[in-house]
C-alpha positions as CSV (number, residue, x, y, z in Angstrom):
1,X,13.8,-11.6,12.6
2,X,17.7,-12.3,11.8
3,X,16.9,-12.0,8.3
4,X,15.0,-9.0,8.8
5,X,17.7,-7.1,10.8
6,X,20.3,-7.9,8.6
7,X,18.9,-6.7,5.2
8,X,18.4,-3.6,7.1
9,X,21.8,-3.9,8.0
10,X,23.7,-4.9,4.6
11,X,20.8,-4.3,1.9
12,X,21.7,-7.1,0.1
13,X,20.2,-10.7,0.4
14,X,23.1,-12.3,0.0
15,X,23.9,-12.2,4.0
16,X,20.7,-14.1,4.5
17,X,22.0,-16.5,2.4
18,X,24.6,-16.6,4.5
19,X,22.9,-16.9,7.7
20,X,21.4,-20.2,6.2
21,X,24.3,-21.5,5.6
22,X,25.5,-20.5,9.2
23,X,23.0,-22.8,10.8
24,X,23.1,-25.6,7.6
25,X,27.0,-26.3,8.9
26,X,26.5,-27.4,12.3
27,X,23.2,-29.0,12.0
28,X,24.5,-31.1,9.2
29,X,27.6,-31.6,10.9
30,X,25.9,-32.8,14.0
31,X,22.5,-34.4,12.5
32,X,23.7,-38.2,12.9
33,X,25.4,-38.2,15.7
34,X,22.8,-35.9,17.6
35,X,20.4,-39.1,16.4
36,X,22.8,-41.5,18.7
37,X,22.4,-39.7,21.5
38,X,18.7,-39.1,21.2
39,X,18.1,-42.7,20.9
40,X,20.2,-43.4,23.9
41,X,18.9,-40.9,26.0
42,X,16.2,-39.5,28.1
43,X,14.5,-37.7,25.6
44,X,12.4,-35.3,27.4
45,X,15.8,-34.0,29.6
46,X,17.8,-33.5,26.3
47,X,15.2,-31.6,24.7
48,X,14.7,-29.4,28.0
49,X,18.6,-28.9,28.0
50,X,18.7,-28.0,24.4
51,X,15.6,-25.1,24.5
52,X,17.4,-23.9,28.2
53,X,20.3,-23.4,25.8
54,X,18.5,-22.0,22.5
55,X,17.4,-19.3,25.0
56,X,21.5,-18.3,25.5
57,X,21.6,-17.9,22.3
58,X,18.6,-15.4,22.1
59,X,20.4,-14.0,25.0
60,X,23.3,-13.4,22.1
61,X,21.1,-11.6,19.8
62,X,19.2,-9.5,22.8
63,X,22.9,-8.3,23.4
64,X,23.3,-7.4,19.5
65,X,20.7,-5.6,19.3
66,X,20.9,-3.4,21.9
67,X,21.5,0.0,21.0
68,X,24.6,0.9,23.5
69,X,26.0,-2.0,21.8
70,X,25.4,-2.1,18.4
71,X,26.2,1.7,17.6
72,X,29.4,1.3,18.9
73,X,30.3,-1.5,15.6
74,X,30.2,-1.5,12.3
75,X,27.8,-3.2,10.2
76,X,29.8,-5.7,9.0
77,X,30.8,-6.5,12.8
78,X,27.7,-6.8,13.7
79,X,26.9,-8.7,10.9
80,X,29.4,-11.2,12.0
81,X,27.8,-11.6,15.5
82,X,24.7,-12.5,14.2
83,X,26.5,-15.4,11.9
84,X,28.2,-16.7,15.1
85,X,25.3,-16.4,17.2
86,X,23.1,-18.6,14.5
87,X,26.3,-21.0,13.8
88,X,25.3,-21.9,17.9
89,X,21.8,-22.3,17.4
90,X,22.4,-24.5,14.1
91,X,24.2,-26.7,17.3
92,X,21.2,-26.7,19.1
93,X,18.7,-27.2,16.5
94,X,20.7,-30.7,15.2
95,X,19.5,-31.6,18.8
96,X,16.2,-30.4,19.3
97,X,14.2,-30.4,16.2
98,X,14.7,-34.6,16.2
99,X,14.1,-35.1,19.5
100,X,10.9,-33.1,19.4
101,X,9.6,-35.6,16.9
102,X,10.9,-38.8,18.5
103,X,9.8,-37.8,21.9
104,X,5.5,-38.0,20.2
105,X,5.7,-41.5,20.0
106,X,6.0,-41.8,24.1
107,X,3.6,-39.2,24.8
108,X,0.7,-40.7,22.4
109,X,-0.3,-44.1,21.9
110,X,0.3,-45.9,18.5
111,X,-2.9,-46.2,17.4
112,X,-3.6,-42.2,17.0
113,X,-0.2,-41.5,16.2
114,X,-1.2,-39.9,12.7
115,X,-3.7,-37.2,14.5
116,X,-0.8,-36.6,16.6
117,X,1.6,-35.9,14.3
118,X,-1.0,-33.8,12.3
119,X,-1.8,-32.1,16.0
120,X,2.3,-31.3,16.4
121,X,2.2,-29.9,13.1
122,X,-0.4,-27.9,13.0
123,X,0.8,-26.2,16.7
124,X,3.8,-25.8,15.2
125,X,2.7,-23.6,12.7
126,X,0.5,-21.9,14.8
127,X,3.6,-20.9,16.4
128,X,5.5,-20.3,13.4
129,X,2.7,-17.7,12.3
130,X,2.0,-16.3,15.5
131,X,6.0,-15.6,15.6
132,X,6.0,-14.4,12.1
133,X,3.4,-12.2,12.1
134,X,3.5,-10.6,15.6
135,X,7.4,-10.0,14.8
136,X,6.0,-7.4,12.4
137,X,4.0,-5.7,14.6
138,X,6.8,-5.3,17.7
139,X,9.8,-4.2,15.5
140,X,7.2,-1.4,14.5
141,X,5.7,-0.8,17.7
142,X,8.3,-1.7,20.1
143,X,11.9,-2.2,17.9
144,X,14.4,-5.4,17.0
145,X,16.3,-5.3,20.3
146,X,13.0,-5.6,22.2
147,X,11.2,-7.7,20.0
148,X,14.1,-10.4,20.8
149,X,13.4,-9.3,24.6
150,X,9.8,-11.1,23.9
151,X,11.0,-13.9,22.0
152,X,13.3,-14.7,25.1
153,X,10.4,-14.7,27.0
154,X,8.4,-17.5,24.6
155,X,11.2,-19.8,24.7
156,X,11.8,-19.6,28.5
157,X,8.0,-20.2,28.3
158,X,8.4,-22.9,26.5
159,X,11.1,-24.5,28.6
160,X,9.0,-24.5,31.5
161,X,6.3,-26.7,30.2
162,X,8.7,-28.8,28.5
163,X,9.9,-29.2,32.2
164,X,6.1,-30.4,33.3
165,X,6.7,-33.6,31.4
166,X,8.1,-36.9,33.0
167,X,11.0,-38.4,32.3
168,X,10.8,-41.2,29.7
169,X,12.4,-44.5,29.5
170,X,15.3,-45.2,27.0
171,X,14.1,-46.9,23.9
172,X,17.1,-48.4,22.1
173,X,17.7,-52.1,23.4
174,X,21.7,-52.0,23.0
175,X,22.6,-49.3,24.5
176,X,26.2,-49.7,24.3
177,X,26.6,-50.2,20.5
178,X,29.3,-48.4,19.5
179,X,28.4,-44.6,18.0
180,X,29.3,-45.3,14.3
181,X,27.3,-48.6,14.7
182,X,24.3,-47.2,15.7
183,X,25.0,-44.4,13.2
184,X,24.8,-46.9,10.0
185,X,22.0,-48.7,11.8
186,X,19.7,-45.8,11.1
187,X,21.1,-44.5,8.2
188,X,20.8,-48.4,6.4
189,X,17.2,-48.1,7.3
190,X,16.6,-44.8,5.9
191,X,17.6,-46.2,2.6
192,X,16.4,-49.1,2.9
193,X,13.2,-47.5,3.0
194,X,12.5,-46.6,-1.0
195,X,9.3,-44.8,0.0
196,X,10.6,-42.6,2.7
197,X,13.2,-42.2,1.4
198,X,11.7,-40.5,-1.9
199,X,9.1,-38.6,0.2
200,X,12.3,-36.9,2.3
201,X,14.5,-36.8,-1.1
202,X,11.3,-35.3,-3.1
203,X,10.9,-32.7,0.0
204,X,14.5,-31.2,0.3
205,X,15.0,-30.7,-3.5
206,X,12.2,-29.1,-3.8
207,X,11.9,-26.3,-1.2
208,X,15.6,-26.5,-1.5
209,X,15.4,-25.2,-5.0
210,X,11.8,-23.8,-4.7
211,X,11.6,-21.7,-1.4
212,X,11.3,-17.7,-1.2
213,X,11.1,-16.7,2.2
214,X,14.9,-16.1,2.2
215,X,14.2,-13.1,-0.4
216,X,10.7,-11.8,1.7
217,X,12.5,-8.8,3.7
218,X,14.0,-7.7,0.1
219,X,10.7,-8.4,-1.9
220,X,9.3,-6.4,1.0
221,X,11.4,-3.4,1.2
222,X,12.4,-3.2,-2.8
223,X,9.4,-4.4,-4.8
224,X,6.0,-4.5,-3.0
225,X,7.4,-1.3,-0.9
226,X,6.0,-1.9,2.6
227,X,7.2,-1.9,6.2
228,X,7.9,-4.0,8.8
229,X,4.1,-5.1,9.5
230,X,3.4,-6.0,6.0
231,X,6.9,-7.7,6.2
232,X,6.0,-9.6,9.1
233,X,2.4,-10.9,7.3
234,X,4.3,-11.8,4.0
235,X,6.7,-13.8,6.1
236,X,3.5,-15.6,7.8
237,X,1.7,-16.0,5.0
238,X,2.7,-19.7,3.8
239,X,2.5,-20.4,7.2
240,X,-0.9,-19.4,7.6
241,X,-1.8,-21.2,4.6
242,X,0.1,-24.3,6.0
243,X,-2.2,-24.1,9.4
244,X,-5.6,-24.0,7.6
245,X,-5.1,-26.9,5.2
246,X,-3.3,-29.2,8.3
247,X,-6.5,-27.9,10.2
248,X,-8.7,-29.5,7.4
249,X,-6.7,-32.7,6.4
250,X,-6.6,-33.5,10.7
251,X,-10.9,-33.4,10.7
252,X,-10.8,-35.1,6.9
253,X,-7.3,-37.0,7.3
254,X,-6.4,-37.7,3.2
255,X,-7.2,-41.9,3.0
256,X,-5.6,-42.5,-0.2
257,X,-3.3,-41.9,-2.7
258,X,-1.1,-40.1,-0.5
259,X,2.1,-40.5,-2.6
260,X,1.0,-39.0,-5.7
261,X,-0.8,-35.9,-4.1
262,X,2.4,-34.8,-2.8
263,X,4.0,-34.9,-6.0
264,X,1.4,-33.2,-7.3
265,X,1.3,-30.2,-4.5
266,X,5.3,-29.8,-4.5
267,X,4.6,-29.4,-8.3
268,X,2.0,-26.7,-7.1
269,X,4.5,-24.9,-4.6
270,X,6.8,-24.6,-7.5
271,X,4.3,-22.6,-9.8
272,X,3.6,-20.9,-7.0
273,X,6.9,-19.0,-6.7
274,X,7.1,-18.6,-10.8
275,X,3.8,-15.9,-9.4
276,X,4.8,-14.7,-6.7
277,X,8.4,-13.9,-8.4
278,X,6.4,-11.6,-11.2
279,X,3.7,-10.6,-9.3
280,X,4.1,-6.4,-7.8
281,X,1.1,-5.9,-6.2
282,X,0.8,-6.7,-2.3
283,X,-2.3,-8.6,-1.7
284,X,-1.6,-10.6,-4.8
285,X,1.9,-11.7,-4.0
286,X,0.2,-12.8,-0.2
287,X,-2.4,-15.0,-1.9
288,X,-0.3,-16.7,-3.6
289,X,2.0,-17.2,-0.7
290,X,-0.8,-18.6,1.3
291,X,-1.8,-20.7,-1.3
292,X,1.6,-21.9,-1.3
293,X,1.7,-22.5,1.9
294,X,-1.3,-25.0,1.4
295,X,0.4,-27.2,-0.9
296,X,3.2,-27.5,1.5
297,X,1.1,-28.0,4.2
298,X,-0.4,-31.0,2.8
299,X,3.4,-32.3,1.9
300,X,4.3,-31.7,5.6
301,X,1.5,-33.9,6.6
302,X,2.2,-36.7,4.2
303,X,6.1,-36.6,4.9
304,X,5.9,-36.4,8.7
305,X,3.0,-39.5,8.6
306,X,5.1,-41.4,6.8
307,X,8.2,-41.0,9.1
308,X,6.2,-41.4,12.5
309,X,4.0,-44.8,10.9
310,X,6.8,-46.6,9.2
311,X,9.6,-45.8,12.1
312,X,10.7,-48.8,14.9
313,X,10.5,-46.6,18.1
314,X,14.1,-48.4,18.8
315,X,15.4,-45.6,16.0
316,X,13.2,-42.9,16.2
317,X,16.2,-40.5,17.3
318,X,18.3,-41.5,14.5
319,X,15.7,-41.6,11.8
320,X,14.5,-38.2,12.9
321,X,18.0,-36.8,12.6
322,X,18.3,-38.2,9.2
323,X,15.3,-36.6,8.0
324,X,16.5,-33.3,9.9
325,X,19.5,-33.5,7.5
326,X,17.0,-33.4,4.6
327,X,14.5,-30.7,6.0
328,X,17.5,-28.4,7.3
329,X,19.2,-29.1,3.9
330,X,16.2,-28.0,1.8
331,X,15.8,-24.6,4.4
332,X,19.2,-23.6,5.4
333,X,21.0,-24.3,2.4
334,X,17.9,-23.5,0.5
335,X,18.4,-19.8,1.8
336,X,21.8,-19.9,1.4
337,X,20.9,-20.8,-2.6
338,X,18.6,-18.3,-2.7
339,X,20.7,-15.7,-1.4
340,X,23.1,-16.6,-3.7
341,X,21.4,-16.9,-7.1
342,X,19.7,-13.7,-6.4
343,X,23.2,-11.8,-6.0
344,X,24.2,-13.8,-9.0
345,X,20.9,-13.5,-11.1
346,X,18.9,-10.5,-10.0
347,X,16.2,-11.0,-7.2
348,X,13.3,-12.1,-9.9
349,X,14.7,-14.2,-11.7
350,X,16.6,-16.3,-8.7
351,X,12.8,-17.1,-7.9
352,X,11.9,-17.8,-11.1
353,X,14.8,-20.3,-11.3
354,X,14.2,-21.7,-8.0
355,X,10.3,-22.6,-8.8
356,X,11.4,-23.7,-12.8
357,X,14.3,-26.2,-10.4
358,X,11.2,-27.2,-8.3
359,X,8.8,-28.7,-11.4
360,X,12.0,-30.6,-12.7
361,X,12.5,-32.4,-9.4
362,X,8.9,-33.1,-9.5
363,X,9.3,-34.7,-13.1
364,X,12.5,-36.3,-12.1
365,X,11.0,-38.1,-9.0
366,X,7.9,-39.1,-11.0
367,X,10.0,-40.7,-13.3
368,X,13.0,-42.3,-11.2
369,X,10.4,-43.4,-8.0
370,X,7.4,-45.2,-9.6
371,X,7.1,-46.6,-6.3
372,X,5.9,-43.1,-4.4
373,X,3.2,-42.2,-6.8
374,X,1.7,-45.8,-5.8
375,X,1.8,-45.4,-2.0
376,X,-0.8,-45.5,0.3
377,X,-1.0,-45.7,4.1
């Protein structure tokens, strides 16, 4: 939505790369100590407290958008709201996103923790699509300020049943240790841990490098030609794709060789947007995206099983927040690189170059972690 508005605002991708890097400052600023806290708190009360205060931030963009209010600045002003407004969110997010994951392990028991992290994906892209898509259809039907209106309403939504849970006990056994303690505790583990380690590493540089969505609203408006609906489908198309294979690999869960097929699907992904880069016809450039968004969907499962089987629940928080670093590197900063090779390089070729970056790292981690390719859970 952001992105949308503001290529409407500046027609030039680059300020989407800019909004990435907006939100990539604080959450990588924040990430490890955000960890701390989780670990040490109530997990189910921060996370209420940080989507109570995702929605002020919506609040932000709600007043941005609203027409007595935006006609009366310049683009470049308003352009400048929206940075500040994400820069808060990027606060929240170093918060929320970690806690969401370390809270499953007290909600589910340990035995079917797998289908549950499967389960979390695969509602989370439901969302994700359902967002994406409908977003579309109520900037045509109903227009951006509004649209935010209704996204206001999901996360307040969302807030409430967030608010149905209990209170859950504190996890960490010490408490007290000191904050840059309990910071190296979890970071020593991380890489300590050779095989999640290369699963997280293999993960950021490639949709760092490999990702398109950043350049959607200008491949929609500038080469495939088509409005805000088909917009808002192109931008839910990996995500749709992500759903269906997550659907399928939680009713036939993948039993072995799970390290190698996700070098082999990232290595997918990345001819994926070599296609979808050349390709100028609609329905084509959607397949491909959804078939994209299949590969990744299986790498989401492998990554996130791996983190929620192989983590002490002592350091959930701070291993989550770790790995937030990596998937907020590989998607903030990733737009931010695509925004920036495509002012530097020309649209095309920026996503040519991102999904050329994307085998290498494949061929690189194949190489340097032996150990992945071999792993099974």
């Amino acid at each position: 939505m952001v992105a949308y508005q503001l290529f409407q605002l500046t027609k030039t991708s680059f300020s989407i790369g800019i909004v990435g890097l907006s939100e990539f400052i604080p959450v990588i600023s924040l990430a490890l100590y955000a960890g701390h806290i989780i670990d040490k708190s109530d997990k189910r009360s921060l996370l209420l407290k940080g989507i109570l205060t995702y929605c002020l931030c919506i609040v932000g963009l709600v007043v941005l958008t609203a027409p007595s209010f935006s006609h009366s600045l310049l683009a470049r002003q308003l352009a400048l709201g929206f940075y500040i407004v994400i820069f808060f969110t990027g606060v929240v997010r170093a918060f929320v996103q970690p806690t969401s994951n370390a809270i499953i392990a007290q909600l589910i028991p340990k035995e079917i923790l797998h289908l549950a992290s499967n389960i979390s994906s695969t509602s989370w892209l439901s969302a994700s699509i359902l967002g994406h898509a409908s977003a579309g259809f109520f900037i045509a039907w109903f227009g951006v300020h509004y649209t935010f209106c209704i996204i206001l309403f999901y996360c307040l939504l969302g807030a409430f049943f967030i608010s149905r849970i209990s209170r859950k006990p504190i996890m960490q056994k010490n408490s007290d240790m000191k904050t840059w303690d309990s910071v190296k505790e979890g970071l020593r583990f991380v890489f300590n841990h050779k095989i999640l380690l290369s699963a997280m590493s293999l993960d950021l540089f490639a949709v760092l490098f490999g990702g398109a969505i950043a350049l959607i609203p200008e491949y929609a408006d500038r080469i495939l030609k088509v409005g805000p609906i088909g917009f808002g489908w192109l931008n839910a198309s990996i995500d749709i794709g992500s759903l269906i294979i997550i659907v399928l690999i939680t009713l036939n869960p993948i039993r072995k060789k799970q390290g190698l097929i996700q070098l082999l699907v990232i290595a997918g992904f990345g001819i994926c947007m070599i296609a979808f880069a050349v390709s100028t016809v609609y329905w084509i450039s959607f397949l491909i995206l959804l078939i994209a968004g299949m590969l990744d969907g299986i790498n989401v499962v492998i990554r996130a099983n791996i983190l929620q089987l192989t983590t002490p629940d002592t350091m959930r928080g701070r291993v989550s927040s770790v790995n937030s670093i990596f998937v907020n590197s590989s998607n903030e900063l990733g737009q931010f690189e695509s925004g920036f090779t495509a002012k530097l390089m020309g649209t095309v070729p920026a996503v040519v170059f991102g999904g050329a970056m994307t085998l290498v790292v494949v061929l690189v981690t194949w190489v340097k972690a032996p150990g992945l390719k071999k792993f099974e859970y």
